[in-house]
N, C-alpha and C positions, 0 to 999 in steps of 0.2 A: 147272622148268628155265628157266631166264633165255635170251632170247635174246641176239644175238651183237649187236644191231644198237640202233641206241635207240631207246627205250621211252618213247615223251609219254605222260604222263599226264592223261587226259581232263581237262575243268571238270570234268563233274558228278563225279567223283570228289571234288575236292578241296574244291567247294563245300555239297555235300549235307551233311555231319559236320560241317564247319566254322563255317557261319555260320547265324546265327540272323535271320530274317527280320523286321523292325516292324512291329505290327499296328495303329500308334498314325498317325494323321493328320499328326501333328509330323514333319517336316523341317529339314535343317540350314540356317539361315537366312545362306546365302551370302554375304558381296560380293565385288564386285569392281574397288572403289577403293581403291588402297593408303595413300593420302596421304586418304581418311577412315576407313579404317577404322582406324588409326593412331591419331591423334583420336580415335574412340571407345575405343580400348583403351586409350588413356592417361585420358580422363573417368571410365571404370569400372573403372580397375586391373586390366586385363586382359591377357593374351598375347593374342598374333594365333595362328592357327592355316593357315598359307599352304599352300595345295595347287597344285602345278604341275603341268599336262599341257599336252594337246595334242589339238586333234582326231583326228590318226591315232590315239593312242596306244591300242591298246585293253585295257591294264591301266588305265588313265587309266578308262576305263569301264566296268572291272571293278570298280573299288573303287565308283564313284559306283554300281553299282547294288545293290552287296553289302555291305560295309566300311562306306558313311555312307548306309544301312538300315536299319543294325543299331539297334537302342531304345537300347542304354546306347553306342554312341556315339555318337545323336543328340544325349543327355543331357548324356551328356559335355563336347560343341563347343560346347552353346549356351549350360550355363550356367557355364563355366567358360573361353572361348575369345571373341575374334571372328574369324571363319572369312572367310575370303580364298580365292579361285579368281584363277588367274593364268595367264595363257595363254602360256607357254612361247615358241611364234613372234613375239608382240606383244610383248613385252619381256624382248629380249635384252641388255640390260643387267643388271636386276634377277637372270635367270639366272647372268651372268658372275660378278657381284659373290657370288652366295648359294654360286658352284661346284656347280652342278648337274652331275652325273657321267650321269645315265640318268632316265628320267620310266619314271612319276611319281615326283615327289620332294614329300615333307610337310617342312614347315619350323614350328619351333615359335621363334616370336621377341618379345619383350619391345616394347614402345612405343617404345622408344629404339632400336628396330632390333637390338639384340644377340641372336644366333644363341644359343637354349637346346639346340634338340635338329633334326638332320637326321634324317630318313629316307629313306635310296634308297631306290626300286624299289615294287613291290604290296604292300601291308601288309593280310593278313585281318582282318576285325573283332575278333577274341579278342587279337592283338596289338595292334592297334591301342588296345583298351581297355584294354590294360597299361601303353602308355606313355601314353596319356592320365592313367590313373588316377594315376600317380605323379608328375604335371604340377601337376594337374587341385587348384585351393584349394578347392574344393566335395566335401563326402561325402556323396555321390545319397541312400545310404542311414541316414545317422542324421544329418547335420547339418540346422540347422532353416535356411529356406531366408532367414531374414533375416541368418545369420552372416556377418559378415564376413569377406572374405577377403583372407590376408596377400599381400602382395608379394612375386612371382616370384621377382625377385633374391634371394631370401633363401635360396632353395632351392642346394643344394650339388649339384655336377657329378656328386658319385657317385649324389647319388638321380634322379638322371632318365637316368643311364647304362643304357643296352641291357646287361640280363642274360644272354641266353643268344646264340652264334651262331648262324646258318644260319637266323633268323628264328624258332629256338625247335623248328624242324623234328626229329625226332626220323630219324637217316640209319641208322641200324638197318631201320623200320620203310620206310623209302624204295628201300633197296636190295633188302630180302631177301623184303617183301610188297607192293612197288610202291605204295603207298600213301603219299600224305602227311599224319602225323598229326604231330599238336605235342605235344611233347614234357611228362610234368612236373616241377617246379622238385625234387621229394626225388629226381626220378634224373637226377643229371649224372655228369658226368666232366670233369676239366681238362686238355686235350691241348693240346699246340704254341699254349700260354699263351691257351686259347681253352675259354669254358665251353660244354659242348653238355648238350643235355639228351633225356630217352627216353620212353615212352612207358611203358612197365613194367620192371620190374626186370629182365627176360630179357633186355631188349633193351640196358640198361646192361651189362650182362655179357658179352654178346657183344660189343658194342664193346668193351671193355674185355682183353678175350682177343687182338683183331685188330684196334686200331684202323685200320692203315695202308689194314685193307680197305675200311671204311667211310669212311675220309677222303675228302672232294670231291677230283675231279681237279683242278689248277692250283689248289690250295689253298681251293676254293670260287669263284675268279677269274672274271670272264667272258673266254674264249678268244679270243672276237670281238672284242671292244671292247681285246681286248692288242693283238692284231696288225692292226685294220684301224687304229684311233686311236690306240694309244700309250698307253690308259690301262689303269691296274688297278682295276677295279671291281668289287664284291663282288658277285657272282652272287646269282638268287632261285631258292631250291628252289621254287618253286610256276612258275617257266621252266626246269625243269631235266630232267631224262633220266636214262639210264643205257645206256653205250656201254661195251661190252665189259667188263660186268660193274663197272664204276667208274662213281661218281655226275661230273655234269658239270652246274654251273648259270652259267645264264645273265642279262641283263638282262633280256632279253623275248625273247618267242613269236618273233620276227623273227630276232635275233640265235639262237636256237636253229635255223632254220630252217635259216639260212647253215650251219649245222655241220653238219646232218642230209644237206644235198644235198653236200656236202664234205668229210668226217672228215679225211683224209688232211692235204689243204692245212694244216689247223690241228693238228694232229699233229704233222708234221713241220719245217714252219717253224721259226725260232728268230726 
């Protein structure tokens, strides 16, 4: 029986299943000059691979300890990217101009500065190495490590487009076993022009029976960031809940906190 009230879902829930840990010495070989690494990624025909946070930010430090750990995203960043860390407070321009909506945000962009692929918010390593991979001119596993690799621009908007919503999260397995598992790609569904995807075929079916029940409150929105800022920003199931039996995701740990010590306020405001 579900309770009435919301329901956080621990780390180690979500991290234990999730992420696979590097047992390899190799790390992502950071920078943090934009106008060189720029320069280098245009010498090697490379994307940059921009990560924004912040020292508060502590999904910002979730990813660094979990997400860029991981082996095959280490592989991934270093030989197919130059990787950029950017400090969100030190440069709020670069922010302005990229439209940052929430940290962290990954920003995948070409030498010439042109925006390939944004990502708001925490990104697990298992996603993370799915947009990589479909970025990524290198194949870790069969190509030979002298290939050359073709030029970004080349790549089409639908191949580096986000597949599934809700980060891949399967809202079946989130609502009815509290659990956040990711979803896979042979069981979706296309609801309110949005692909979701499930964990086992039971779990396609019962969405599929009731979607409305499974659907995130405020469309997956984050409730905070509508009414304290004005904006509409896609919530993260790995910052999300479940308040009165309906899922409710959020930006971050924070922005859910606000709702937990308040339901009401944001409930009822328009």
């Amino acid at each position: 029986m579900r309770a009435g009230h919301l329901i956080l879902f621990s780390l180690s829930l979500v991290t234990i299943p999730l992420f696979s840990v590097s047992t390899h010495a190799e790390e992502i070989k950071w920078q943090t000059n934009l106008k060189q690494a720029a320069q280098q990624a245009r010498s090697e025909d490379k994307a940059m691979l921009i990560q924004i946070g912040a020292s508060w930010c502590g999904f910002c430090h979730k990813m660094d300890r979990e997400t860029y750990k991981d082996a095959k995203v280490i592989k991934h960043v270093n030989s197919c990217f130059v990787p950029v860390r950017v400090d969100a407070d030190e440069n709020s321009e670069l922010v302005d101009a990229i439209g940052v909506a929430g940290l962290p945000t990954t920003v995948i962009i070409t030498p010439e500065l042109k925006i390939v692929k944004k990502i708001s918010g925490y990104v697990a390593a298992p996603e993370m190495q799915g947009h990589l991979s479909k970025i990524c001119l290198v194949n870790h596993e069969q190509a030979a490590p002298a290939r050359k690799q073709q030029p970004i621009q080349k790549m089409s908007q639908k191949q580096v487009a986000p597949e599934f919503a809700f980060k891949g999260i399967c809202l079946v397995s989130m609502l009815d076993d509290q659990q956040l598992t990711e979803g896979k790609p042979e069981y979706t569904s296309n609801y309110r022009n949005q692909t979701v995807c499930f964990a086992t075929k039971e779990h396609k079916q019962k969405f599929d029976a009731a979607p409305e029940q499974y659907w995130p409150a405020f469309e997956g929105k984050c409730r905070v960031s509508q009414l304290e800022r004005n904006q509409s920003v896609e919530g993260n199931p790995y910052a999300g809940g479940v308040y009165r039996e309906r899922l409710v995701f959020f930006t971050s740990e924070s922005e859910r906190d606000k709702f937990t010590a308040n339901p009401g306020y944001y409930l009822i405001k328009k």
